[in-house]
C-alpha positions, 0 to 999 in steps of 0.5 A: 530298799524300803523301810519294810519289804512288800511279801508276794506269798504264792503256793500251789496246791499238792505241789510236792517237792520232788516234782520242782526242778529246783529240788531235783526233778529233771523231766518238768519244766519250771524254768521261772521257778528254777530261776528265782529259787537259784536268786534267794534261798531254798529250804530243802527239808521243807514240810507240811506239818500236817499234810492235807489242805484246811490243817495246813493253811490254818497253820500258816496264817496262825503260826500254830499246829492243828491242835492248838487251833482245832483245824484238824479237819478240812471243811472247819472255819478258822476261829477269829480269835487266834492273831494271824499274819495278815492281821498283824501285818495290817496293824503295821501298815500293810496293805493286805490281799488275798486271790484264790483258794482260801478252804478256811471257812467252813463247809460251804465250799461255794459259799462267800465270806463276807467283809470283816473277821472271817477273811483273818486280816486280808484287806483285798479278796478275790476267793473262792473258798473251795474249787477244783473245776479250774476251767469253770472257777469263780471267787468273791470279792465283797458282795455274795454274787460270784464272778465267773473265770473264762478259762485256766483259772489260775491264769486268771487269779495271776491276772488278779495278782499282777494287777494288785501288784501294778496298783499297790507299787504306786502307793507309800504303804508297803502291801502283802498279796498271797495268790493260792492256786489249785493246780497241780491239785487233780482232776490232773487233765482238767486244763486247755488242751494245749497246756498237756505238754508231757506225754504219758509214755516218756514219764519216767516213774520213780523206783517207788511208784507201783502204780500205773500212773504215768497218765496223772503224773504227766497232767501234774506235770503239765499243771506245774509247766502252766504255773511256772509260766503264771509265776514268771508272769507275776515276776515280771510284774514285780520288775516292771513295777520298779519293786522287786528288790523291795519284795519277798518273793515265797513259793511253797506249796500246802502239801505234797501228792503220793502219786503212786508212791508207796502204792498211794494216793494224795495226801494225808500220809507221811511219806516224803512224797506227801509230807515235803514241800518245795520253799523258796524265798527271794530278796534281792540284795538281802538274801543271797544268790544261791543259799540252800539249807538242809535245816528241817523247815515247818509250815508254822515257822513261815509266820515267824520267819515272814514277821521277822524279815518285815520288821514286824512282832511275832505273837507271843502265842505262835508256835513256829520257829523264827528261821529267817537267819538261815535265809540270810545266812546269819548264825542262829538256831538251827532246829534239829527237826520238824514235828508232823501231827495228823490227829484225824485221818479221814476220807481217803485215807481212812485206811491209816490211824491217826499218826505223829512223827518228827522229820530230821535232815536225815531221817524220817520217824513215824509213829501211831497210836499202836506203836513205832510205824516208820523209819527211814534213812532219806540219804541212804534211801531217799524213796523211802523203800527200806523200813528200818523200824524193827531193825535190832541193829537202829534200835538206838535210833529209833530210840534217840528219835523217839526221845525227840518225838516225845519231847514235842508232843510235850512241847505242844500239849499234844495227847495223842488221843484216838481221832474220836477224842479229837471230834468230841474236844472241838465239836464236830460231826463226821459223815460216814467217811470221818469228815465234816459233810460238805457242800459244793453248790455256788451261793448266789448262782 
């Protein structure tokens, strides 16, 4: 085993966990994913701690929650100043990549982000910041004049991905390569006619659905179909190239997707099915076949954890937890929940207030600014149907869950203020939709 493992980190977009079939679901088919996951160890209380996609992704690379950054909204730029993974694994002597959707840099989502602090420690970049037309993408690499993708564009970006991994396994310097691909993210028909392998009448919808959305779910389904196949591509690749015993090997996703669920949409919500995220994590050798942990797992505890399995420092400021004991199956802390923070709902899901809340193993608590909002037994009720918040006979858990809510609000200097607070503390300016304006055309095309 190398002296430090090489990290190949891949996550979807809007891949939530009940639609893997390593977390349960029996209708898609991620034969790869479910291959691998049974190889390492899966997080089963893995959460977006805030679930949409520019919030999320600052809190991977940062280890910090929205607040302690200011990315509390999509379309702002990542500041330069906050130590990220990729800086502090080049420091270490990583050779450092980055493919896909990156969302970190501002509201130019064609735009190009050039050489230097913007890119927050990646060395290799093949990017685009913000694109959903998945048969007519492009990325930048180092000059602003964008390279068209012919075709899927994530089967290209793990074309990117296997040839990186081809190059770097030949050199002494152990390297670090996240792939983000946009899929399942909609437009859910938006792929090549023969990757729509699930047929709208044989989708089973789940007891909570109340909308017709068999059509959307099977195109999801056939997005993740069509990235199992990339993600046994980029396996593969690792095995070929002689390094996969010496490889981390992630999975996850940046948030989830309601899909009808509740009577909802997309993201933004607290609802398992927006919140929870698949995670898994292999290294052969190291972390053993099998392992599963119910052990509530956040987004700014992925640093940490990474850090720590790679022999590297964790920052001092980083607000995550080092769980990779419970990856490895050593005894450690084993934190009793995980914190969600959506300081400014916007665009679709202007209809809620701003919310926070805590997921246990168990239980799910939910609060706004007017008062408690949601309460679920996830055993006892694992689709959520039942609201047990103003039941008199919970009042003592709600109270006791309350109690943990309030103590990591003051954990994390969280004043749960009003959204409007929030645009005045960090400077910006909202449309009429609560969002930063964006753009969408393509610089230099």
């Amino acid at each position: 085993m190398a002296p430090q493992p090489n990290i190949v980190f891949i996550f979807a977009d809007q891949l939530r966990a009940q639609s893997v079939g390593f977390m349960g679901n029996q209708q898609v088919r991620t034969p790869n994913l479910d291959s691998v996951a049974s190889q390492g160890a899966v997080f089963d209380t893995a959460v977006s701690c805030c679930p949409v996609c520019t919030p999320y992704r600052a809190a991977l690379l940062t280890g910090r929650y929205p607040l302690s950054t200011g990315m509390v909204l999509n379309d702002v730029r990542l500041p330069t100043r906050f130590d990220t993974i990729a800086e502090r694994l080049g420091r270490s002597g990583y050779s450092t990549g980055y493919i896909g959707k990156w969302h970190l840099d501002g509201p130019e989502r064609g735009g190009f982000t050039p050489k230097g602090a913007r890119r927050q420690g990646f060395d290799e970049w093949a990017v685009a910041n913000c694109t959903h037309n998945y048969m007519g993408s492009f990325y930048f690499r180092d000059e602003p004049e964008p390279i068209w993708i012919d075709g899927y564009d994530a089967d290209h970006h793990t074309d990117l991905a296997v040839d990186f991994i081809e190059r770097k396994a030949s050199e002494p310097d152990p390297f670090c390569l996240f792939v983000s691909w946009g899929p399942p993210h909609g437009p859910y028909q938006l792929m090549p006619e023969e990757y729509k392998v699930f047929d709208p009448e044989e989708i089973e919808l789940p007891p909570n659905c109340s909308l017709d959305i068999s059509a959307d779910i099977a195109g999801y389904y056939s997005h993740m179909a069509a990235l199992d196949l990339c993600f046994g591509c980029i396996d593969r690749a690792l095995a070929d190239a002689g390094v996969a015993e010496d490889t981390i090997l992630v999975f996850t996703s940046d948030h989830g997707d309601m899909l009808g669920s509740q009577g909802r949409q997309k993201k933004q919500r607290p609802w398992d099915e927006s919140i929870r995220v698949p995670f898994m994590i292999r290294q052969p050798g190291r972390i053993s076949a099998g392992t599963r942990t119910a052990v509530p797992f956040n987004v700014v505890d992925i640093m940490p954890t990474l850090l720590s399995l790679s022999g590297v420092g964790v920052p001092g400021a980083c607000e995550g937890r080092d769980l990779s004991h419970l990856a490895l199956g050593h005894a450690g802390p084993e934190p009793t929940s995980a914190f969600l923070q959506h300081p400014c709902t916007f665009a679709d899901a202007r209809d809620l207030t701003p919310w926070r809340g805590i997921r246990t193993e168990r239980y799910t608590y939910i609060r706004n600014l007017e008062a408690p909002w949601l309460l679920y037994d996830n055993h006892d009720d694992p689709y959520q149907l039942r609201n047990l918040v103003a039941s008199p006979e919970h009042r003592g858990l709600r109270a006791d869950l309350e109690d943990e809510l309030r103590a990591w609000l003051e954990h994390c200097d969280d004043d749960f203020q009003p959204e409007h607070v929030y645009w005045e503390r960090f400077g910006y300016e909202v449309d009429a939709y609560d969002q930063i304006p964006y753009t969408n055309e393509v610089q230099g095309a």
